[in-house]
PDB file of N, CA, C and O in Angstrom:
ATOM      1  N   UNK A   1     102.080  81.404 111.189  1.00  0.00           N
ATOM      2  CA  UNK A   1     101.372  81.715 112.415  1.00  0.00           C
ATOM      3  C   UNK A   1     100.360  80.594 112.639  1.00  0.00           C
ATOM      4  O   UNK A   1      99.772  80.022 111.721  1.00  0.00           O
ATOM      5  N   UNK A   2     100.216  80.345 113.860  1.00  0.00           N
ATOM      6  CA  UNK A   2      99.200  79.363 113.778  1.00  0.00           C
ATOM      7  C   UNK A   2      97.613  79.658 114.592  1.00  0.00           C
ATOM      8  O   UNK A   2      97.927  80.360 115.553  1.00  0.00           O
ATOM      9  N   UNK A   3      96.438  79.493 114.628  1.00  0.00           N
ATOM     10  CA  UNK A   3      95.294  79.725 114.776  1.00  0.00           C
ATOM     11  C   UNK A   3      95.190  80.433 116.146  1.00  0.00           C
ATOM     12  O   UNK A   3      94.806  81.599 116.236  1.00  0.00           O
ATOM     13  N   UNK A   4      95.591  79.591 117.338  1.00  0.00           N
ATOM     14  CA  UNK A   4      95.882  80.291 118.322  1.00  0.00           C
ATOM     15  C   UNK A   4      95.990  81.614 118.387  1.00  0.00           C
ATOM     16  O   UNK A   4      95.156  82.506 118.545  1.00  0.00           O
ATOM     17  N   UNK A   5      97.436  81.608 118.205  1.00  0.00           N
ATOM     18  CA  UNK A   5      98.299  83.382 118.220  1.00  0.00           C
ATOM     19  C   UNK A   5      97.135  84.021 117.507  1.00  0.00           C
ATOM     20  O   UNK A   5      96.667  84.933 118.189  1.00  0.00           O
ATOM     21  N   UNK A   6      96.347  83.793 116.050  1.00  0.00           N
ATOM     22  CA  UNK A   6      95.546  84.441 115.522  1.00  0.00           C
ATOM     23  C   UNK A   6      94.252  84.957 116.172  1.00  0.00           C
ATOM     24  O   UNK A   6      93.688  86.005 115.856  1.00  0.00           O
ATOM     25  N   UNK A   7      93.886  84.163 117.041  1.00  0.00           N
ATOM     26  CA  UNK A   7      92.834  84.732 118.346  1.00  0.00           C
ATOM     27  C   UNK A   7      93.293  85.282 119.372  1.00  0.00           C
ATOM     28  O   UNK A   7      92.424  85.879 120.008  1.00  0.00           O
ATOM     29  N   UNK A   8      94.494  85.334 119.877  1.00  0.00           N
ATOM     30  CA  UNK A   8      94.996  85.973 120.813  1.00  0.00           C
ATOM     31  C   UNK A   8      95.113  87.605 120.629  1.00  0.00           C
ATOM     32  O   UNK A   8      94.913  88.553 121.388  1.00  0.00           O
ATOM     33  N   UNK A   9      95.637  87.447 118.922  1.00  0.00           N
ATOM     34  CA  UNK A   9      95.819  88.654 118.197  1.00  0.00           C
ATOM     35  C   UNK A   9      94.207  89.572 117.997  1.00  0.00           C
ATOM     36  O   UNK A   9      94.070  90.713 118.439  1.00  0.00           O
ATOM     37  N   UNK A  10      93.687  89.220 117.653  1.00  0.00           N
ATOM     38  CA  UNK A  10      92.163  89.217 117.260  1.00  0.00           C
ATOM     39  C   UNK A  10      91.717  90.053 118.929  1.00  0.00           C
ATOM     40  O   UNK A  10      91.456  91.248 119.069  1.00  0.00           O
ATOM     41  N   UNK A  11      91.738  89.253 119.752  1.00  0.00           N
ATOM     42  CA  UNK A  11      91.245  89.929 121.232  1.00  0.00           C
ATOM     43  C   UNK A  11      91.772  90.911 121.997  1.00  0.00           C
ATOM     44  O   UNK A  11      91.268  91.577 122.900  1.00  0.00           O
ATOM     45  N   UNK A  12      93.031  90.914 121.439  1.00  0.00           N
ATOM     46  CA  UNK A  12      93.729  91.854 122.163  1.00  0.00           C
ATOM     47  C   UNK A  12      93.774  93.049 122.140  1.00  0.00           C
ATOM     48  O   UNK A  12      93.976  93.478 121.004  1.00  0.00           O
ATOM     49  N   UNK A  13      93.658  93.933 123.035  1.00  0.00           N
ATOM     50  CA  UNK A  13      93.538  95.666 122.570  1.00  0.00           C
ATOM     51  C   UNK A  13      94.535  96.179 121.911  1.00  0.00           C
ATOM     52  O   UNK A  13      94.264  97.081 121.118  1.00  0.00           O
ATOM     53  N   UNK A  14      96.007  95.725 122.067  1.00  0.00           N
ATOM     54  CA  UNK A  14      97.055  96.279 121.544  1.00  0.00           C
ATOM     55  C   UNK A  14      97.078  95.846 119.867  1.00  0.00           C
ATOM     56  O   UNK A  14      96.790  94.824 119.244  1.00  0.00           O
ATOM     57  N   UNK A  15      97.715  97.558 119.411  1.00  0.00           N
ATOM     58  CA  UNK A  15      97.719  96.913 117.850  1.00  0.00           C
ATOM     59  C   UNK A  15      99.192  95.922 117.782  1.00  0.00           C
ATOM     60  O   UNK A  15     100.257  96.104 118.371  1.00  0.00           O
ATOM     61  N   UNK A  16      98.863  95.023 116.999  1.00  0.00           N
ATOM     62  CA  UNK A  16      99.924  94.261 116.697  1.00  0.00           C
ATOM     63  C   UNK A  16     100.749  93.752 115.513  1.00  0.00           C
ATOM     64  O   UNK A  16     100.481  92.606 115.151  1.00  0.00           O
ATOM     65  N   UNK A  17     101.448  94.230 115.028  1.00  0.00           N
ATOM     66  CA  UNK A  17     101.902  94.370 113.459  1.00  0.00           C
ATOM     67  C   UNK A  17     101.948  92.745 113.108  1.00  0.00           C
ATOM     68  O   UNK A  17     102.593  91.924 113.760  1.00  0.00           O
ATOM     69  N   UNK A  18     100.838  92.347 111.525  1.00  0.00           N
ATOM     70  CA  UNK A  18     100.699  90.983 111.177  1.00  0.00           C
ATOM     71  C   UNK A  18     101.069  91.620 109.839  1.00  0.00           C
ATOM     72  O   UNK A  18     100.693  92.760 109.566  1.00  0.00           O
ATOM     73  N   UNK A  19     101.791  90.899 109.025  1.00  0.00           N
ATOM     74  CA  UNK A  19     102.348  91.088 107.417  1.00  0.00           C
ATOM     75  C   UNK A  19     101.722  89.438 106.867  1.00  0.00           C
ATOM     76  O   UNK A  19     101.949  88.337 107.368  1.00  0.00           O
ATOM     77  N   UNK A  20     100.769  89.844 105.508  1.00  0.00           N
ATOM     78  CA  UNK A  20     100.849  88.870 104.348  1.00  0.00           C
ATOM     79  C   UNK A  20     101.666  89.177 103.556  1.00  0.00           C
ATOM     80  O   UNK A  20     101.682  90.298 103.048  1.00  0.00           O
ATOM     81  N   UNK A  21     102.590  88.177 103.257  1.00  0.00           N
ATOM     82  CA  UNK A  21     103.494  88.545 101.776  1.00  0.00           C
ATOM     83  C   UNK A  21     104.000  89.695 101.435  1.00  0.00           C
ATOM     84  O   UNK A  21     104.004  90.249 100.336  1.00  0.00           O
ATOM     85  N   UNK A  22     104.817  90.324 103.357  1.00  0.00           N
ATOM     86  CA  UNK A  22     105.315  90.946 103.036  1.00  0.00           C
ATOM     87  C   UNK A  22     105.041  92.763 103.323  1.00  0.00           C
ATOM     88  O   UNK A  22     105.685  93.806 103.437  1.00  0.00           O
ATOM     89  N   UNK A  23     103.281  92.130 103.338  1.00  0.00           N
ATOM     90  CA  UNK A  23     102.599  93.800 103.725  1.00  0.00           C
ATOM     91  C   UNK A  23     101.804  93.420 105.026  1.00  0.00           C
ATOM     92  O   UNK A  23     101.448  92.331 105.477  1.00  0.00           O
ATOM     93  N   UNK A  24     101.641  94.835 105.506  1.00  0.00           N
ATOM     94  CA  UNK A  24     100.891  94.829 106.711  1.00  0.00           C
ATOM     95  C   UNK A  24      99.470  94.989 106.348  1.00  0.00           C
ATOM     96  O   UNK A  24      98.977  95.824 105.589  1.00  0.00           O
ATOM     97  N   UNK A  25      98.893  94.045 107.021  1.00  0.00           N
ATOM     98  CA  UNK A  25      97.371  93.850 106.914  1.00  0.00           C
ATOM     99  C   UNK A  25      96.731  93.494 108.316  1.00  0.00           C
ATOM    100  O   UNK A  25      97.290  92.853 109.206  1.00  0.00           O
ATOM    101  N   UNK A  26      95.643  93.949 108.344  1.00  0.00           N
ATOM    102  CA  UNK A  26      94.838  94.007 109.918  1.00  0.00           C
ATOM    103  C   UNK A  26      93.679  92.505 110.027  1.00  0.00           C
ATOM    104  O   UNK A  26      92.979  92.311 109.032  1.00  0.00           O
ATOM    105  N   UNK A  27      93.568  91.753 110.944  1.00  0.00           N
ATOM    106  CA  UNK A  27      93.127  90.738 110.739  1.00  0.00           C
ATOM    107  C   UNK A  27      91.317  90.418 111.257  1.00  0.00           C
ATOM    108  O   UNK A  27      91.171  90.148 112.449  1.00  0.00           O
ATOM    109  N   UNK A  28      90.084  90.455 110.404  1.00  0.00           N
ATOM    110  CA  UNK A  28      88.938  90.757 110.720  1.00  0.00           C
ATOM    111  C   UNK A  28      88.678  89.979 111.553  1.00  0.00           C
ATOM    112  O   UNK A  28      88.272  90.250 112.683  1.00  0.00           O
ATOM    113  N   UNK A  29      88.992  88.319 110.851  1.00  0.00           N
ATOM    114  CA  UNK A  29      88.132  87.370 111.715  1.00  0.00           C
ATOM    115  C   UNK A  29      88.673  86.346 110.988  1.00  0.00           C
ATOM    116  O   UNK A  29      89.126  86.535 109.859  1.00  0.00           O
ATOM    117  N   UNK A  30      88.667  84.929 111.702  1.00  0.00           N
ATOM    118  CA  UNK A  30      89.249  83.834 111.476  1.00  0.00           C
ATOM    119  C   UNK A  30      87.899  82.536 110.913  1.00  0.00           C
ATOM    120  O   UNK A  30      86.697  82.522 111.178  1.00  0.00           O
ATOM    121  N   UNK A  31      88.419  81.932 110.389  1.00  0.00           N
ATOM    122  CA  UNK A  31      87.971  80.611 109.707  1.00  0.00           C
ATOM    123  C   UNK A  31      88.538  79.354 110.042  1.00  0.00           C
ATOM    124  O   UNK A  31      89.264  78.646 109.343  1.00  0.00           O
ATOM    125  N   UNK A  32      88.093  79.148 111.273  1.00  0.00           N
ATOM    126  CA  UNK A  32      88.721  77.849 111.926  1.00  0.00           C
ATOM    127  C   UNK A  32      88.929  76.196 111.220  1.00  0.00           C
ATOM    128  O   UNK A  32      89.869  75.401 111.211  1.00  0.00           O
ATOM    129  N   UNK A  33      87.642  76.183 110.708  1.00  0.00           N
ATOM    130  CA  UNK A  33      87.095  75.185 109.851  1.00  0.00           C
ATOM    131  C   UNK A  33      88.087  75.118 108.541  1.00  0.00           C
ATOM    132  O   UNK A  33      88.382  74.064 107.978  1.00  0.00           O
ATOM    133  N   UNK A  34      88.538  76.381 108.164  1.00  0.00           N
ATOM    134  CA  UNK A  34      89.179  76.536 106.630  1.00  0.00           C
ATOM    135  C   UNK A  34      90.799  76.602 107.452  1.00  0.00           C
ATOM    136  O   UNK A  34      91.674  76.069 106.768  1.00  0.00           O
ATOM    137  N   UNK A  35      91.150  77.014 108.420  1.00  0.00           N
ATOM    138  CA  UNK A  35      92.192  77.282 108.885  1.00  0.00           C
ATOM    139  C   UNK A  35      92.544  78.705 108.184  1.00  0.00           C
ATOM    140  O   UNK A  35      93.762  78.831 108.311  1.00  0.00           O
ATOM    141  N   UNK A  36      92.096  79.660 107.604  1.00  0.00           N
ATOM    142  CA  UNK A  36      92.342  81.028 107.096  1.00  0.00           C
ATOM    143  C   UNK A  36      91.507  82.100 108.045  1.00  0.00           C
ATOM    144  O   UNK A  36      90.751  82.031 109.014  1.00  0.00           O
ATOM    145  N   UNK A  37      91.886  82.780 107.491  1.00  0.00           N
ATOM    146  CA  UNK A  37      91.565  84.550 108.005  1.00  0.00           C
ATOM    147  C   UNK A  37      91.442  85.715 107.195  1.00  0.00           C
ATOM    148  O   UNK A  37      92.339  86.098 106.444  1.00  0.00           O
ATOM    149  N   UNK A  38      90.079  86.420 107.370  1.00  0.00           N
ATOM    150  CA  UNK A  38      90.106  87.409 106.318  1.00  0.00           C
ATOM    151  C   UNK A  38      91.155  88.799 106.731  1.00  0.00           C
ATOM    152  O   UNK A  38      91.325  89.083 107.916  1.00  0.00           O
ATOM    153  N   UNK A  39      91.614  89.357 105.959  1.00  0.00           N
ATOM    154  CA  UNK A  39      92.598  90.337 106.417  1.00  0.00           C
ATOM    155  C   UNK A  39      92.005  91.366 105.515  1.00  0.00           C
ATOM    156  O   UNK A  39      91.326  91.017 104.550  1.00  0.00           O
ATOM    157  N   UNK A  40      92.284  92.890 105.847  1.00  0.00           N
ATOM    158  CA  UNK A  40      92.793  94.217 104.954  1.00  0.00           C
ATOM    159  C   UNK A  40      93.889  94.685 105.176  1.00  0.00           C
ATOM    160  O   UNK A  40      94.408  94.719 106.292  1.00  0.00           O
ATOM    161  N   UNK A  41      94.559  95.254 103.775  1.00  0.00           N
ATOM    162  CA  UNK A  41      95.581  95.942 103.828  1.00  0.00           C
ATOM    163  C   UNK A  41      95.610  97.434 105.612  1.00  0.00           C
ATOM    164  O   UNK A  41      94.602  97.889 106.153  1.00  0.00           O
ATOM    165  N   UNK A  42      96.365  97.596 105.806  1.00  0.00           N
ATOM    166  CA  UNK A  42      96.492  98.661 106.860  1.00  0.00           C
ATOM    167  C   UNK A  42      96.293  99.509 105.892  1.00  0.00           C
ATOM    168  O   UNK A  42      96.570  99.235 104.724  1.00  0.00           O
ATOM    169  N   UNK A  43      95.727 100.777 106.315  1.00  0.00           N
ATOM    170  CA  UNK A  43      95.877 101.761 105.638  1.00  0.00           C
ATOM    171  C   UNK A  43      95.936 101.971 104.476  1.00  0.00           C
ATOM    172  O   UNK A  43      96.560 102.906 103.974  1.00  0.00           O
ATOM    173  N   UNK A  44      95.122 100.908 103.713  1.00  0.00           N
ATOM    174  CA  UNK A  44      94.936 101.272 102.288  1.00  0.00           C
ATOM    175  C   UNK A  44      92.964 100.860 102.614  1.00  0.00           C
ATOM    176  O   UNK A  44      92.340 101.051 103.658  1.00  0.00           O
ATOM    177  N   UNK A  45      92.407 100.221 101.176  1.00  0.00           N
ATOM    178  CA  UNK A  45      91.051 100.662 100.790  1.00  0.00           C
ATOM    179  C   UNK A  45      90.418  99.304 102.060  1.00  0.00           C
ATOM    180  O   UNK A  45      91.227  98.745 102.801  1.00  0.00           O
ATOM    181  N   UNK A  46      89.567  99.114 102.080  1.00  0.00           N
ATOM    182  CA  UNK A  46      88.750  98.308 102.869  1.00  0.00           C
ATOM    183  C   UNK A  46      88.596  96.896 102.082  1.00  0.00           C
ATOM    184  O   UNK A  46      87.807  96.098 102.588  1.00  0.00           O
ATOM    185  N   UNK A  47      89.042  96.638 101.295  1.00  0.00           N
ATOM    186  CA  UNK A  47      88.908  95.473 100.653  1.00  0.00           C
ATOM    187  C   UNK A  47      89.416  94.074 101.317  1.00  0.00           C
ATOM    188  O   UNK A  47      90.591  94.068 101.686  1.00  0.00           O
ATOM    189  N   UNK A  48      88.457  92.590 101.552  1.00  0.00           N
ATOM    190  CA  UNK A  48      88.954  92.092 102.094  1.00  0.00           C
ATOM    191  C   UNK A  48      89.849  90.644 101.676  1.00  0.00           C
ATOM    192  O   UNK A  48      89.595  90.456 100.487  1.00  0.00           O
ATOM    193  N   UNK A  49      90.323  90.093 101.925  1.00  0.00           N
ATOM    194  CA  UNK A  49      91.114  88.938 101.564  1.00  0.00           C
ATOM    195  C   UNK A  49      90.649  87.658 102.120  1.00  0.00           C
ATOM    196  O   UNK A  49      90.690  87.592 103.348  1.00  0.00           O
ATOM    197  N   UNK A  50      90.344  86.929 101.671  1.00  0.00           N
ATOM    198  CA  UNK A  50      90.598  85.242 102.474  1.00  0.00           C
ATOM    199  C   UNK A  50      91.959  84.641 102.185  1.00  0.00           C
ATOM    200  O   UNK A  50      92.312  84.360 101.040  1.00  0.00           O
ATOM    201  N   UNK A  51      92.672  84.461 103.201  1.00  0.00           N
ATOM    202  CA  UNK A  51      93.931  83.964 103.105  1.00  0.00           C
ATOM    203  C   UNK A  51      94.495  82.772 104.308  1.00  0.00           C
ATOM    204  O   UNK A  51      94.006  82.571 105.420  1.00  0.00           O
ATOM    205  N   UNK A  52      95.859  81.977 103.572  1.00  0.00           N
ATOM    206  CA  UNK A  52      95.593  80.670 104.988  1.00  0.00           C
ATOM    207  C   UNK A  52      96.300  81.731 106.178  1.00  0.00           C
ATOM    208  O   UNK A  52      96.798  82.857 106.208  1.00  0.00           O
ATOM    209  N   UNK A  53      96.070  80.867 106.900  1.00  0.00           N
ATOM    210  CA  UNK A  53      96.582  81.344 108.796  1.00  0.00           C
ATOM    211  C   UNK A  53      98.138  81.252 108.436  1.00  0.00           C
ATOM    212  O   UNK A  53      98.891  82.199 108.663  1.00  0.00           O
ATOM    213  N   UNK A  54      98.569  80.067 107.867  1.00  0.00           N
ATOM    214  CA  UNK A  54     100.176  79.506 107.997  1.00  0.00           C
ATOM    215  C   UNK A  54     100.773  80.596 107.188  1.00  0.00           C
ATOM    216  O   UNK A  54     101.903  80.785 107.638  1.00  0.00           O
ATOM    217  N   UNK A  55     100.499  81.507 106.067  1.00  0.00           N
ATOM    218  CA  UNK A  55     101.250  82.267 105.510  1.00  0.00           C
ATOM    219  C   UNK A  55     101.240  84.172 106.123  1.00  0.00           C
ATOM    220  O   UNK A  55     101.868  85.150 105.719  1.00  0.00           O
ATOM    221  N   UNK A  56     100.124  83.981 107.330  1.00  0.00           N
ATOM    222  CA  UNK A  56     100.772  85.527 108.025  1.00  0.00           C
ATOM    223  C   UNK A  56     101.916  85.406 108.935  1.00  0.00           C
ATOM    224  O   UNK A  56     102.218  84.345 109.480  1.00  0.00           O
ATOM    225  N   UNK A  57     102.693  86.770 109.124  1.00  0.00           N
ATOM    226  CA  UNK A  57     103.630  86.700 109.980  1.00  0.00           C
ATOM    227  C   UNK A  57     103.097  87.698 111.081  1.00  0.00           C
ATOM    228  O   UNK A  57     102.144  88.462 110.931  1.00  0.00           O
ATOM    229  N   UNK A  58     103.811  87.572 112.120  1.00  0.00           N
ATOM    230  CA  UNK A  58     103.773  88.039 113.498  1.00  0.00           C
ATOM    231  C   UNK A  58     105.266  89.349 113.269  1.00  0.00           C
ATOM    232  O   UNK A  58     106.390  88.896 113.486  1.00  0.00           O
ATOM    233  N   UNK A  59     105.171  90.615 112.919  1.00  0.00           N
ATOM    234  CA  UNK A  59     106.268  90.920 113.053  1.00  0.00           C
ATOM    235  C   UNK A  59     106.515  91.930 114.336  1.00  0.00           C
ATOM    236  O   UNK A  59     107.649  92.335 114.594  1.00  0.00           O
TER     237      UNK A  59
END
């Protein structure tokens, strides 16, 4: 995915299914500078991730 789509995603009211590695995770806020994004699992604990932009998917 690239940074873009990741703010588009981010603003948009509609939920939009994003998978890391596979799982669905909800996306807080982006790190332009780092090119990553912190994510949480959907529906699991609140814990958050720093992860790159290039390895979420758009599914």
């Amino acid at each position: 995915m690239d940074i873009n789509r990741v703010k588009q995603i981010l603003s948009s009211p509609a939920e939009i299914e994003v998978q890391y590695n596979g799982v669905s995770v909800w996306i807080d806020d982006i790190k332009e500078d780092d090119a990553t994004a912190i994510v949480h699992l959907v529906g699991g604990i609140e814990e958050q991730t720093e992860v790159d932009i290039e390895s979420l998917k758009e599914v």
